[in-house]
Kinemage of the C-alpha trace (Angstrom):
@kinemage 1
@onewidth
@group {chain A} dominant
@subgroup {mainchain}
@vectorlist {calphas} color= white
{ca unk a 1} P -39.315 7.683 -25.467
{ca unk a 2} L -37.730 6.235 -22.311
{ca unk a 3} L -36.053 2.611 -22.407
{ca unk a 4} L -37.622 0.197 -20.235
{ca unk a 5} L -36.074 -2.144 -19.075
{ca unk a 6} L -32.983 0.272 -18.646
{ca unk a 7} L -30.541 -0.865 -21.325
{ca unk a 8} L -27.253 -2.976 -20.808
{ca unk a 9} L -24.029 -1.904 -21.979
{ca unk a 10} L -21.634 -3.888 -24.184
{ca unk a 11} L -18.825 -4.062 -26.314
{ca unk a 12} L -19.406 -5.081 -30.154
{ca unk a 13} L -17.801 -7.808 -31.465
{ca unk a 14} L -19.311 -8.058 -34.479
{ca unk a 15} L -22.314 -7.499 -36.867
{ca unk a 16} L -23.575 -10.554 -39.341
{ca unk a 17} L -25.853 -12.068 -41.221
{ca unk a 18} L -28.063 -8.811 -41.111
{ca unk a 19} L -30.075 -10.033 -37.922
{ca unk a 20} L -26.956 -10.973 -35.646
{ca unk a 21} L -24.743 -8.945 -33.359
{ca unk a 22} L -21.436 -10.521 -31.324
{ca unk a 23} L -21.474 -8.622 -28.540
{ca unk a 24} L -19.223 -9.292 -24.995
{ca unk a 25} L -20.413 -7.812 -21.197
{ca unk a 26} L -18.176 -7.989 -18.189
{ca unk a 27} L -21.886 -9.472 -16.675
{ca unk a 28} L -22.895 -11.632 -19.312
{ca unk a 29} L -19.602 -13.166 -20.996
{ca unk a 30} L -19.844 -13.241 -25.027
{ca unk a 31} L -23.223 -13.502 -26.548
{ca unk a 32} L -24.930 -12.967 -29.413
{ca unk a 33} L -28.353 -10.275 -29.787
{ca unk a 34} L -30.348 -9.812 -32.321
{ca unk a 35} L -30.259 -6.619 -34.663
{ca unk a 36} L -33.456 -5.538 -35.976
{ca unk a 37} L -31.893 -3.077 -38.834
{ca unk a 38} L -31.855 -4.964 -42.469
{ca unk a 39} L -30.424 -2.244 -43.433
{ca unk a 40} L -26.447 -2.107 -44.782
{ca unk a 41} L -25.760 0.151 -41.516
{ca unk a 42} L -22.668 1.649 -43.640
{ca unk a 43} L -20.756 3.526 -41.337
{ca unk a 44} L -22.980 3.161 -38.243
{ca unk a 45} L -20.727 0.531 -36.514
{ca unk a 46} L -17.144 -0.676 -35.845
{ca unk a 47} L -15.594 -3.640 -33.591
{ca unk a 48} L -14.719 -2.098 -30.585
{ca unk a 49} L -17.644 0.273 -29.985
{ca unk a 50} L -20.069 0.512 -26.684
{ca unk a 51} L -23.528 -1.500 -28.155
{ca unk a 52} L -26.626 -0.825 -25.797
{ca unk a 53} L -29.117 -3.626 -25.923
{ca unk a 54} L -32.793 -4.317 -24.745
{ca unk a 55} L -33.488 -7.285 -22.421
{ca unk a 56} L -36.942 -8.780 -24.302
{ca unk a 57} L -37.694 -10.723 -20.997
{ca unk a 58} L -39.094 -13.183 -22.802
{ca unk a 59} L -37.500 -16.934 -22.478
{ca unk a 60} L -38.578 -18.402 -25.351
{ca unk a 61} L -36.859 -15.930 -28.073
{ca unk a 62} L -33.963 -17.366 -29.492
{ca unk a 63} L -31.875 -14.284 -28.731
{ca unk a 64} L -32.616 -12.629 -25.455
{ca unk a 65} L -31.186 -9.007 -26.497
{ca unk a 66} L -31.942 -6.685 -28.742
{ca unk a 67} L -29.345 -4.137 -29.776
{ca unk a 68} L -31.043 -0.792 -29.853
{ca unk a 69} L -28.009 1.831 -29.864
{ca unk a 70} L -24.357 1.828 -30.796
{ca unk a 71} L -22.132 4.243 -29.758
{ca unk a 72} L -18.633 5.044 -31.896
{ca unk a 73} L -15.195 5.513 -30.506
{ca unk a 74} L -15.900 9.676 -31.759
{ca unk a 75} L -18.377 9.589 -28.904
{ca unk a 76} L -21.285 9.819 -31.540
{ca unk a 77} L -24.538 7.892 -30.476
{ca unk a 78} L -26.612 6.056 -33.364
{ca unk a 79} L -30.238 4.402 -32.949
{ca unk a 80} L -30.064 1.302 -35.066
{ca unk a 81} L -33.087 0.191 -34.481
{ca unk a 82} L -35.445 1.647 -37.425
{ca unk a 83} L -38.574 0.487 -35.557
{ca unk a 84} L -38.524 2.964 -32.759
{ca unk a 85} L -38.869 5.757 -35.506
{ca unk a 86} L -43.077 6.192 -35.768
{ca unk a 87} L -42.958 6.382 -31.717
{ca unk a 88} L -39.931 9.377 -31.703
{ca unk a 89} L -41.959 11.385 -34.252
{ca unk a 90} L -45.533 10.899 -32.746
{ca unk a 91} L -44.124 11.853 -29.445
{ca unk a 92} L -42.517 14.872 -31.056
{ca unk a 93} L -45.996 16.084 -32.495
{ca unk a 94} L -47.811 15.083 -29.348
{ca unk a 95} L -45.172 17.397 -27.243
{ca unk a 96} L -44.992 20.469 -30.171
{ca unk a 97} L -41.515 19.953 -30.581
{ca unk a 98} L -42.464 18.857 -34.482
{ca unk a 99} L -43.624 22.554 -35.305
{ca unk a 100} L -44.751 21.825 -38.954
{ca unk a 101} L -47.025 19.264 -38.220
{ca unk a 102} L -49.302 20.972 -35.158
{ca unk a 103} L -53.081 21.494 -35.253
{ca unk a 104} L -54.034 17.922 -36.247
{ca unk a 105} L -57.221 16.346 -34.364
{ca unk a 106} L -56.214 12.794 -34.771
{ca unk a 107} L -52.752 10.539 -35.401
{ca unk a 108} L -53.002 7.065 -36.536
{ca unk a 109} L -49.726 4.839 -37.816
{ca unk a 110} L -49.283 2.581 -40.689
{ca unk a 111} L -52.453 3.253 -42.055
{ca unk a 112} L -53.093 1.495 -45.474
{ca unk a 113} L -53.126 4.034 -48.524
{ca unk a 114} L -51.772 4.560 -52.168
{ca unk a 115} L -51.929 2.409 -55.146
{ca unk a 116} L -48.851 0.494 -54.879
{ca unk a 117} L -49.626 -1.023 -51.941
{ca unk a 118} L -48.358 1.026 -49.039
{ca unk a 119} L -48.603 1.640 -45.573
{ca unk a 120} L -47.971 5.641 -44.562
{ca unk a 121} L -46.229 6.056 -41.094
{ca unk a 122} L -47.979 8.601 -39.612
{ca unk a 123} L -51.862 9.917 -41.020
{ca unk a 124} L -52.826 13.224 -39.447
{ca unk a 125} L -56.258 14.323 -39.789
{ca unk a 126} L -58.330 17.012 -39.020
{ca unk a 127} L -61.928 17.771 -40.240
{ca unk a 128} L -60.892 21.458 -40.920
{ca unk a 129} L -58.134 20.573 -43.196
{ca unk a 130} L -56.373 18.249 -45.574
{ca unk a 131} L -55.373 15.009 -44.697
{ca unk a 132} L -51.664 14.984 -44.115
{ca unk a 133} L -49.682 11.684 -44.594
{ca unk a 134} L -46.148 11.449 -43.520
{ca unk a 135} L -43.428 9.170 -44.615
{ca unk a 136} L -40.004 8.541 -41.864
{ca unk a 137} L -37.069 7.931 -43.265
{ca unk a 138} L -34.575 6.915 -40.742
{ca unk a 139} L -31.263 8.604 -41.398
{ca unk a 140} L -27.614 7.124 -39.670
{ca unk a 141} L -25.172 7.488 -42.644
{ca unk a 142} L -22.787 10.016 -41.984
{ca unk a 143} L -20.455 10.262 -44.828
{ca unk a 144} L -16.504 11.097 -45.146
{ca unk a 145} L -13.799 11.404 -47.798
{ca unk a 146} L -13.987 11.089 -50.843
{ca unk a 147} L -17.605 11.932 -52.724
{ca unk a 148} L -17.632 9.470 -56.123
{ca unk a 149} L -19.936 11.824 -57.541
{ca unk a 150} L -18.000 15.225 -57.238
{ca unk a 151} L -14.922 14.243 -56.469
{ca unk a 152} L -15.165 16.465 -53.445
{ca unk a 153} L -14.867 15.919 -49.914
{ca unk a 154} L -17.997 15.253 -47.927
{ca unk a 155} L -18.867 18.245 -46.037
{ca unk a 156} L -18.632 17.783 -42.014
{ca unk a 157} L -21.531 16.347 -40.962
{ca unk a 158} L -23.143 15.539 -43.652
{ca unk a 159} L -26.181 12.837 -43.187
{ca unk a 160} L -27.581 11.012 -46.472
{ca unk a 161} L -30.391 8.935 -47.411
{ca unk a 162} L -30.749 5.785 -48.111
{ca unk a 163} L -27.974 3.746 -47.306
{ca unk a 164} L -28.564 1.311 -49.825
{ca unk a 165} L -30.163 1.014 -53.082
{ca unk a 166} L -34.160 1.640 -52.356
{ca unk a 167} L -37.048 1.016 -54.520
{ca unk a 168} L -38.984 0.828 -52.010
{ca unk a 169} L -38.134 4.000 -50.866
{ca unk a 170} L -38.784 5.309 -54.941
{ca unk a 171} L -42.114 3.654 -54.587
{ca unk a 172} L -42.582 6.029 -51.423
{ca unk a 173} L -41.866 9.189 -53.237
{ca unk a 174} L -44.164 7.954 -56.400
{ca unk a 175} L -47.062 7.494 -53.187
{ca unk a 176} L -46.216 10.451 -52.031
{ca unk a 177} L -46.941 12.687 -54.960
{ca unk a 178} L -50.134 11.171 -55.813
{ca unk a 179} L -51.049 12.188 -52.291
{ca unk a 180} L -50.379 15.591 -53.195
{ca unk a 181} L -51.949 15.392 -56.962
{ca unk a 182} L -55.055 14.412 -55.348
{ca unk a 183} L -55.292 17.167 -52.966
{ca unk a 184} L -53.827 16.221 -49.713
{ca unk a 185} L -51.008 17.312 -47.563
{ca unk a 186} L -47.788 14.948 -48.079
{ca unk a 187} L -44.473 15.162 -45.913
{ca unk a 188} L -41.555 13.142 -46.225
{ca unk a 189} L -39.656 13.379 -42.732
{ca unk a 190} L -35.927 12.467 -42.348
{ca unk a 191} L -35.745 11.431 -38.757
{ca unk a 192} L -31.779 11.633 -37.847
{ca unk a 193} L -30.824 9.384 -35.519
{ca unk a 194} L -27.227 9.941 -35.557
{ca unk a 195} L -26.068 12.910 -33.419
{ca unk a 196} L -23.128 13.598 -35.909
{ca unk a 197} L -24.762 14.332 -38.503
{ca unk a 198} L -25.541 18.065 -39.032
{ca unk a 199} L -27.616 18.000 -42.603
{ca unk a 200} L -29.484 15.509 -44.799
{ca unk a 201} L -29.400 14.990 -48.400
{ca unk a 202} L -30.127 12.616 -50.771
{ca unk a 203} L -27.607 10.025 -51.721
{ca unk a 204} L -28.021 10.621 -55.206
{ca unk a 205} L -24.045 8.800 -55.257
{ca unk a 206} L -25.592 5.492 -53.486
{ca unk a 207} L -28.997 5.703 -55.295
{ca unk a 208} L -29.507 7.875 -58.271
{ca unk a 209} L -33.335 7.091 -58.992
{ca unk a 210} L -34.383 7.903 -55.370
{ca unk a 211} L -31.877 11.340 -55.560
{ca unk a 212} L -33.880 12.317 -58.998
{ca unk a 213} L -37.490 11.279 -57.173
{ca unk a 214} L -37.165 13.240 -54.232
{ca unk a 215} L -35.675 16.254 -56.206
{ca unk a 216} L -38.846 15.701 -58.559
{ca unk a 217} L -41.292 15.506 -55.782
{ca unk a 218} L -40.124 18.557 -53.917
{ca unk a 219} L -40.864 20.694 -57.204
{ca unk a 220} L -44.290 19.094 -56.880
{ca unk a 221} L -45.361 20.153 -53.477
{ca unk a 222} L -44.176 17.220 -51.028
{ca unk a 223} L -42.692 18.724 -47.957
{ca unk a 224} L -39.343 17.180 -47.144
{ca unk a 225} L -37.806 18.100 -43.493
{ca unk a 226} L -35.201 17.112 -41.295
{ca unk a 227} L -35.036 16.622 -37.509
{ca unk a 228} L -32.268 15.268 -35.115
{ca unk a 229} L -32.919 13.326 -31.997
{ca unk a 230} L -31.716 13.769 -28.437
{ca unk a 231} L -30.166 10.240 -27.702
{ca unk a 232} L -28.875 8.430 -24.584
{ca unk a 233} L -28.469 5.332 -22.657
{ca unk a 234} L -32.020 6.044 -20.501
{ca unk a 235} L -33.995 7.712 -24.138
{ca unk a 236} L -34.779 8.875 -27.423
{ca unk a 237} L -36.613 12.055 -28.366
{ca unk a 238} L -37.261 14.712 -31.029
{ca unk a 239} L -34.719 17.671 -30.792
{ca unk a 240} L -34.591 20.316 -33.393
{ca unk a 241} L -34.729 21.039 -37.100
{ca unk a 242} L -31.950 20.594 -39.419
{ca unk a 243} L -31.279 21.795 -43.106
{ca unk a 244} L -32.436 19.330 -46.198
{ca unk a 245} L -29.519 19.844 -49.367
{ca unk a 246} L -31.158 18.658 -51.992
């Protein structure tokens, strides 16, 4: 996906009260932008780093600018806006970079389903075969040092999931499985939007229950993959497959 309006380029300030950015432009002074990740964005951002940000060009919002991509003094780029992530992937299927999920007749997003009241990203269907329902997971935490659970060093690269404690990402899993016990095709996709970050795991030393879920659900038939994505100041897109550590 291409940014449009072309994206304005800051320096970050700071990051607060989840939905605020402090961000300063040689055009624009100091201002603040909105950031649409809730998320704890551990790791993903620094004082000091180049922020990219959307103009909404529309007067009445509060905050004019949204900040869509932050890019680290290593030179890494990171997508910190989660709600891009349904558009990357359906663009990936629709241009056969996402090989796993070709051969689909139809694509629909946040379709209703489950019993715990859910909404699945992506629904492929197809009258020739299973429905397929895919859950994104965006991924941006690229861990180093010390791992509390091992004692170890955190391999190079290495991207986990979630960020945070999750339960709604455990409820996911649960939906997930049923999917599967009742016949269909269920994929859980970790969409990396971090270009250091080389493999994905679960963060079993962040959130124990969804480490032990996803473990559970892969020996029960839900697919779990991993792609990176391509990203810039001008766009976003699907690149290539990486390895899942579970």
């Amino acid at each position: 996906m291409k940014f449009s309006p072309p994206l304005i380029k800051t320096t970050l300030l700071k990051r607060y009260k989840r939905f605020l950015a402090d961000v300063v432009s040689n055009e624009h002074g100091e201002f603040t932008a909105h950031c649409p990740n809730t998320g704890s964005m551990k790791n993903c951002w620094q004082e000091g780093d180049t922020a990219w940000l959307l103009d909404s060009q529309n007067p009445k919002r509060k905050y004019l600018y949204t900040w869509v991509l932050n890019q680290n003094i290593q030179g890494d780029w990171i997508c910190i806006n989660t709600h891009l992530a349904n558009q990357v992937v359906s663009e990936g299927i629709e241009n056969g970079v996402l090989e796993e999920l070709q051969g689909y007749e139809s694509l629909r997003q946040e379709v209703k389903y489950g019993e715990e009241n859910s909404r699945i990203d992506l629904l492929l269907t197809d009258p020739n075969k299973p429905d397929c329902y895919v859950e994104i997971k965006t991924v941006t935490l690229l861990e180093s040092g010390d791992n509390p659970d091992s004692g170890e060093l955190f391999e190079p690269g290495a991207g986990y999931f979630p960020d945070a404690v999750s339960t709604r990402g455990q409820k996911h899993i649960r939906e997930l499985v049923s999917m599967v016990e009742q016949g269909h095709r269920a994929v859980l996709l970790f969409l990396v939007q971090h270009t250091g970050i080389r493999s994905v795991s679960p963060a079993a030393h962040i959130d124990h229950k969804y480490a032990e879920l996803l473990y559970d659900a892969a020996q029960k038939g839900v697919e779990i993959y991993a792609y990176n994505t391509h990203i810039s100041a001008a766009e976003i897109k699907l690149q290539q497959a990486l390895p899942v550590i579970l």
